[in-house]
N, C-alpha and C positions, 0 to 999 in steps of 0.2 A: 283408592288403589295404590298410589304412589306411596303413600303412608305406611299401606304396610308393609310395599317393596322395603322403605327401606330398614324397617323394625325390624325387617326378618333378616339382612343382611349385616346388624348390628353385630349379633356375637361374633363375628368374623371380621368388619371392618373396624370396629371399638381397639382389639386390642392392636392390632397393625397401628392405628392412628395413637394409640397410647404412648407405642414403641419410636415410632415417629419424633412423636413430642418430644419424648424423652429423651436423644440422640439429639434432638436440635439443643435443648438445655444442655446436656454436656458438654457439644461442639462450641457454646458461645458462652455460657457461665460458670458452669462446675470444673473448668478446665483450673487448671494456676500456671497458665506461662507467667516466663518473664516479666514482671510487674512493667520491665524500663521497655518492653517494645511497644513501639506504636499504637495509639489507640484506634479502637476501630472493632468492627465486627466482623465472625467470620462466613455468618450466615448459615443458608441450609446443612447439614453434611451433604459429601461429595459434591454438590452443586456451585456448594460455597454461594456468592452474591452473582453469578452469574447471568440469571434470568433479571434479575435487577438492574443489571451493567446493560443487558440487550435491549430489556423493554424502554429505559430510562433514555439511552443514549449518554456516551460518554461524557459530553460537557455537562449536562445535569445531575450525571453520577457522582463527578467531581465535585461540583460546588456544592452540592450538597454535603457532602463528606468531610471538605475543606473547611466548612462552616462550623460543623459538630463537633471533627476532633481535633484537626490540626491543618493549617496553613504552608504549614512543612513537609508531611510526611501523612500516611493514616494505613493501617490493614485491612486486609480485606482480602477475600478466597476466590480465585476467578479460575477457571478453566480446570479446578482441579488442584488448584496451587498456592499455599498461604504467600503472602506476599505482602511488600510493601511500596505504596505509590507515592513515586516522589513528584514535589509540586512546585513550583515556581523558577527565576533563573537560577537560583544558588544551587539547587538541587540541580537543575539542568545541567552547570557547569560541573557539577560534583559526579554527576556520575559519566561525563564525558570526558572527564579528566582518568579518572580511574583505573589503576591497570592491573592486567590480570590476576593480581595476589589479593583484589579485592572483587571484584568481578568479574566476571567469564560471561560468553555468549549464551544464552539460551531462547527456545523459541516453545509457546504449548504445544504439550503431545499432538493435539490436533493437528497442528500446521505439520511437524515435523513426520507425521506419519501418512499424512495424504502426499506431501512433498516427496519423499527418500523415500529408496530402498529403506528395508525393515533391519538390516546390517550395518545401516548408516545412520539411524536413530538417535541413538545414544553415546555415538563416535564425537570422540573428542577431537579436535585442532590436530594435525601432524603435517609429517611434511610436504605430505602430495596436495592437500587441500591448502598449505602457505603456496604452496605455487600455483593454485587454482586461484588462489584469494588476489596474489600478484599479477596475473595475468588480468582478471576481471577489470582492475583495477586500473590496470596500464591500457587496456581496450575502449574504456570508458573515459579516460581524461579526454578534453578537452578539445588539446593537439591531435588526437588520434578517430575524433570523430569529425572533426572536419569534412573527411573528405567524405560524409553520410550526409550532408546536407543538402544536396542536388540527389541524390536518390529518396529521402527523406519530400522533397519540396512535388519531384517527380511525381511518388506513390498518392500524395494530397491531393493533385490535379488530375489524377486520375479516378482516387475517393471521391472528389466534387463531381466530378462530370455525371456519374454514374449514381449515388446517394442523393444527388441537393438539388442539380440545375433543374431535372424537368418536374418536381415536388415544391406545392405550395407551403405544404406542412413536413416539418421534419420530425422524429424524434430523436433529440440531437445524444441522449443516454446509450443507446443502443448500437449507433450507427458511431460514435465515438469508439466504443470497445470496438467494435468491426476493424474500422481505421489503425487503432493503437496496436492489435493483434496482428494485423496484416502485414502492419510495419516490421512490428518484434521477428515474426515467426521469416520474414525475409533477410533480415540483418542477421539475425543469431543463424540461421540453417539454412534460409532458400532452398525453401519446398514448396511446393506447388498448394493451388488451392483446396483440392482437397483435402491435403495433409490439415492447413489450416483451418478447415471448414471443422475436421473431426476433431483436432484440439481444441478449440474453443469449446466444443460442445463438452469433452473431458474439464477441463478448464471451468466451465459452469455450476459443475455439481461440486467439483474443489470448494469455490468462495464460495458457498454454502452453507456448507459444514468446517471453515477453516476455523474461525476460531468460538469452539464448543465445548460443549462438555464432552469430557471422550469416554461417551458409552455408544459400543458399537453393537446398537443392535437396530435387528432390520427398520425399515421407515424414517430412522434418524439421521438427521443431518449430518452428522460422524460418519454413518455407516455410507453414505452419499457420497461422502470426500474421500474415505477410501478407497470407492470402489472408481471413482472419478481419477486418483491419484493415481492406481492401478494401472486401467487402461490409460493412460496418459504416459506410462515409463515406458511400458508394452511398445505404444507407436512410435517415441523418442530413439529407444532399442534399437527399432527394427532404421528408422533413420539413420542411426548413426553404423551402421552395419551395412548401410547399400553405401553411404560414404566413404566407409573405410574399403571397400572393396574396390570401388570408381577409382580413389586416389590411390590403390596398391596395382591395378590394372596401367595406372597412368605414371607408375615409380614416381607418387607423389609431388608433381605437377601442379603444383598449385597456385601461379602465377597469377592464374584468373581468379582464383576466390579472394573472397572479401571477407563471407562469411565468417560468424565467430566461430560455429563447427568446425569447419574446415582446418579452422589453424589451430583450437583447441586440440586434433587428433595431430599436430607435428609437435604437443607438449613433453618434454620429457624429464624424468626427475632426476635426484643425485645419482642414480646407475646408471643412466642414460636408458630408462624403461619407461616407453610411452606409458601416460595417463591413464588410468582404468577406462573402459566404456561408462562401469554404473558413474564412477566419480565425475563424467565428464556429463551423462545426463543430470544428475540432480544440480548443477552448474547451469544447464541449458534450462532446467526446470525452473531453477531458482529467478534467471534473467526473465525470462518469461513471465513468472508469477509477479515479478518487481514492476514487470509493463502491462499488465493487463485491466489492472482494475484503478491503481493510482491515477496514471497519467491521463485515461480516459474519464475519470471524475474530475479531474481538475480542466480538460481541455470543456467537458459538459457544464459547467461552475461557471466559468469564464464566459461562456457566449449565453448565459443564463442573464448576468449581471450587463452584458453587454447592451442586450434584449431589455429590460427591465429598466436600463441608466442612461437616455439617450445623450448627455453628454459626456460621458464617460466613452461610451461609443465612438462620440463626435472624433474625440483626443485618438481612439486608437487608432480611426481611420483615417487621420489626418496622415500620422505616422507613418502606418502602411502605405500610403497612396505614396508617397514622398519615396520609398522605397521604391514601388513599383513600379513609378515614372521615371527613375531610374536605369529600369533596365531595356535593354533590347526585348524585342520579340523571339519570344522561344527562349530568352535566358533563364537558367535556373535561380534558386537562393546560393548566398555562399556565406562565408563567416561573417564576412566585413556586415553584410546585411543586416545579419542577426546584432549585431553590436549596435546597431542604431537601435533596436526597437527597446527602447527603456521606458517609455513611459509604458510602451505594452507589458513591460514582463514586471512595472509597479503594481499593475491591473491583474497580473496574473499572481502574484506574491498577496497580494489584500485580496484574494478568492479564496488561497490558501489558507488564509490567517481566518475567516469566517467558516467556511469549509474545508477544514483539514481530510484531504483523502485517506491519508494513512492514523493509523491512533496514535503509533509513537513507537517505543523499542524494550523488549526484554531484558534483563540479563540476569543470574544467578549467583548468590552470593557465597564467593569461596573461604573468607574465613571472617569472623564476626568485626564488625567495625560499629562506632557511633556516628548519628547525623542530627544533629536540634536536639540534642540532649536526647535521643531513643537509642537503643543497641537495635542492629539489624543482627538476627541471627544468619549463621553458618546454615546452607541447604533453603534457606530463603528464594524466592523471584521478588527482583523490585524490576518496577512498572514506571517508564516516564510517561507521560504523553503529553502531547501536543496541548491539549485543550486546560492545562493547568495555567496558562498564561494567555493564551489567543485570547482572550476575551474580556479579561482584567480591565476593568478601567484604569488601574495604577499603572501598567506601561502603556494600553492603548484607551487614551479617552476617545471619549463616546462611541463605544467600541462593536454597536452594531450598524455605526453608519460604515459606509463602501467610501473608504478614501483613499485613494494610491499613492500620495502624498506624503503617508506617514513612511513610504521606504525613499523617498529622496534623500541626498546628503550621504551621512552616516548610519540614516535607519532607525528601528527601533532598536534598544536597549541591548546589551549582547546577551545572549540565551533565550530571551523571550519570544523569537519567533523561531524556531526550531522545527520545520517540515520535514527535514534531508536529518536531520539528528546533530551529530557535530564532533569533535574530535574525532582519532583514530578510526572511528568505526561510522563517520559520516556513512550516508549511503551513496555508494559510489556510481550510481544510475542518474543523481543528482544533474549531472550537465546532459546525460542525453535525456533526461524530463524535459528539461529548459528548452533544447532545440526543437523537438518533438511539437509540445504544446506551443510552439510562437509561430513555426513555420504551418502548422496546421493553422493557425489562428490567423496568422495572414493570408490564406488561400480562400478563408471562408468571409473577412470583413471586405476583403478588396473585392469581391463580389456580391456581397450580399448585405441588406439591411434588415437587421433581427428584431423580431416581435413577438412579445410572451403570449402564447397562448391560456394560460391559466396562470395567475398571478398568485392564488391560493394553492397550487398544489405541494403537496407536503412532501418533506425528504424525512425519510425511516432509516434505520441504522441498521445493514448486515453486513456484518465485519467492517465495510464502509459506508459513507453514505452513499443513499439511493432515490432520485427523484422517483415518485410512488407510480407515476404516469409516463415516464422515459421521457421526460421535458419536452415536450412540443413545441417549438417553438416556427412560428413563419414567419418564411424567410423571400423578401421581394429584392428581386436581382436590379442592380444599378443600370440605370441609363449609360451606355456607351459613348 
């Protein structure tokens, strides 16, 4: 019976799969680019190597690729987008070096259409967004987040109480984004928990479909992320709208905010004309999307390896304890605090360097240049990532052992461990990552000693990694 289903569906599926074939042969050999770009393949049409990149996971994709064509550089069609992926430190510093006459920002359609307005798509750099870009920028150094660290250490002792103390078993995957959302969506707007409750669930269907192939049709991951991206501006909108109304009620009285919203609406540009609402949500969007899935894989990563490394554990809790005997009763953290805990944030840098939360960075290539003897054409995307080097034995030997060790001193190599990215266009969340994931990390070692519940469970790749089982791990609370 199957036999002749399919005999009878021949005339019909034969020639579609002819046309098929023949469209993949054009896409990858009948073409005659450029003899001198990059070798490499560009895969299916429209899919390009995509399904390859997902199924594979990106450090396999790499070294595979690395091996075949080049060391330096290789092609390859990902998201929709011919493109070239640059590989090691040279390429690292080369393209962090790079300025706009050779380079320009860009991100895939996917990301940038579940993220933005549909107006702000394919908007280039001007000068409300340099002042958007300045601000982000000057909110996130250093200096200026200090005084989040006793709200910060606050919201964790409140997370523990509630998540960890009265549970044998955690799953620390889950309950991490919980933490890192609750945090974000209080620092950038302080809004209530509903509000939070209903973005994250927007927020969910986004990393989904963030980075896909952008065919938007129903049941696909694309069509998820924009319908996720949607309502997600919708609530942002109406946010920023009972804000603006509070602070014009109150002849903008904003002594008591902290929030990034709040002072984001007293922005004003060269005419002295407040900041657009849409440009100040997709800003709020963008902070948000920077904290939700990174810094909660790496805080999950961390007490993985914690769990797993009983003296590697020993070292952090030695640390932290030395802190926390430190302080008074009812004390918060404060900077000085965090500056001590170095061998924690060695532990937390060598999680990163094994589990990279993010892949790495975009950008689009504005007029043709050479790299290792290839030409990159004009209208190009090259692709850095992370996993071109994390893994190398040539800067990191024996490079799947857990040593925190290798960032004492001077560190590894410069360009080779690049999580945050690096020149100009670092990511500028970089230090509130850092604060986030240590003071979390300390609220949870000072209390608790961690044990792997499944030693075997696998981590899969969607758009990040993903412990398969939301890392379980139990957790027995310290003698007092």
């Amino acid at each position: 019976m199957d036999t002749l289903v399919i005999m009878s569906t021949l005339p019909y599926t034969l020639p579609l799969l002819i046309i098929f074939v023949s469209l993949f042969l054009f896409f990858n050999f009948l073409q005659k680019p450029n003899a001198n770009v990059p070798p490499g393949s560009n895969g299916w049409p429209v899919v390009g190597e995509s399904i390859n990149f997902a199924l594979s996971g990106p450090q396999e994709f790499v070294e595979k690729r690395t091996k075949k064509y080049s060391q330096d550089t290789f092609r390859t069609s990902l998201f929709g987008k011919k493109m070239s992926v640059f590989c090691g430190p040279v390429a690292n510093k080369f393209i962090f070096s790079s300025d706009a006459k050779l380079l320009t920002s860009w991100w895939p359609l996917s990301v940038r259409k579940a993220l933005y307005f549909p107006e702000f798509v394919e908007a280039s750099t001007d000068k409300t967004s340099a002042i958007m870009f300045s601000f982000i920028h000057n909110i996130l150094k250093p200096e200026a987040l200090k005084q989040y660290i006793p709200v910060m250490d606050s919201m964790a002792q409140k997370h523990v109480e509630i998540n960890w103390v009265r549970n044998e078993v955690v799953k620390v995957f889950p309950v991490s984004k919980k933490y890192t959302f609750d945090l974000a969506c209080r620092l950038f707007m302080n809004v209530d928990a509903e509000h939070v409750t209903s973005l994250a669930k927007h927020f969910s269907l986004i990393i989904s479909g963030l980075f896909s192939v952008p065919i938007d049709l129903p049941g696909t991951a694309y069509n998820r992320a924009m319908k996720g991206g949607k309502l997600m501006r919708e609530e942002i909108m109406k946010i920023i709208a009972d804000r603006k109304k509070e602070m014009l009620e109150n002849n903008f009285e904003t002594a008591s905010r902290t929030d990034f919203l709040s002072r984001m609406l007293l922005l004003t540009d060269a005419n002295n004309e407040f900041i657009s609402e849409k440009v100040i949500c997709n800003n709020i969007v963008g902070l948000l999307f920077a904290s939700y899935e990174t810094t909660s894989t790496g805080v999950s990563f961390v007490l993985k390896y914690l769990a797993q490394l009983p003296h590697i554990y020993h070292e952090v809790y030695k640390e932290q304890m030395e802190i926390a005997n430190s302080k008074s009763e009812g004390e918060l953290l404060k900077w000085e605090d965090i500056q001590k805990m170095r061998y924690s944030w060695n532990v937390v840098c060598e999680t990163l360097r094994l589990v990279p939360p993010a892949l790495g960075g975009f950008r689009e290539v504005a007029n043709d240049f050479s790299f290792a003897g290839f030409t990159i054409p004009r209208g190009w995307k090259t692709f850095w990532m992370v996993h071109t080097t994390n893994k190398n034995p040539k800067y990191f030997p024996d490079p799947e052992k857990f040593d925190p060790s290798r960032f004492e001193g001077t560190g590894p190599v410069p360009y080779t461990f690049v999580p945050f990215g690096g020149g100009s266009r670092m990511c500028p969340g970089k230090e509130y990552g850092r604060l986030q994931i240590l003071v979390f990390l300390h609220n949870i070692v000072t209390k608790f000693k961690l044990e792997i519940v499944n030693p075997r469970e696998k981590i899969v790749f969607r758009s990040f990694p993903v412990p398969s089982e939301g890392l379980p791990l139990r957790i027995i609370r310290h003698k007092t």
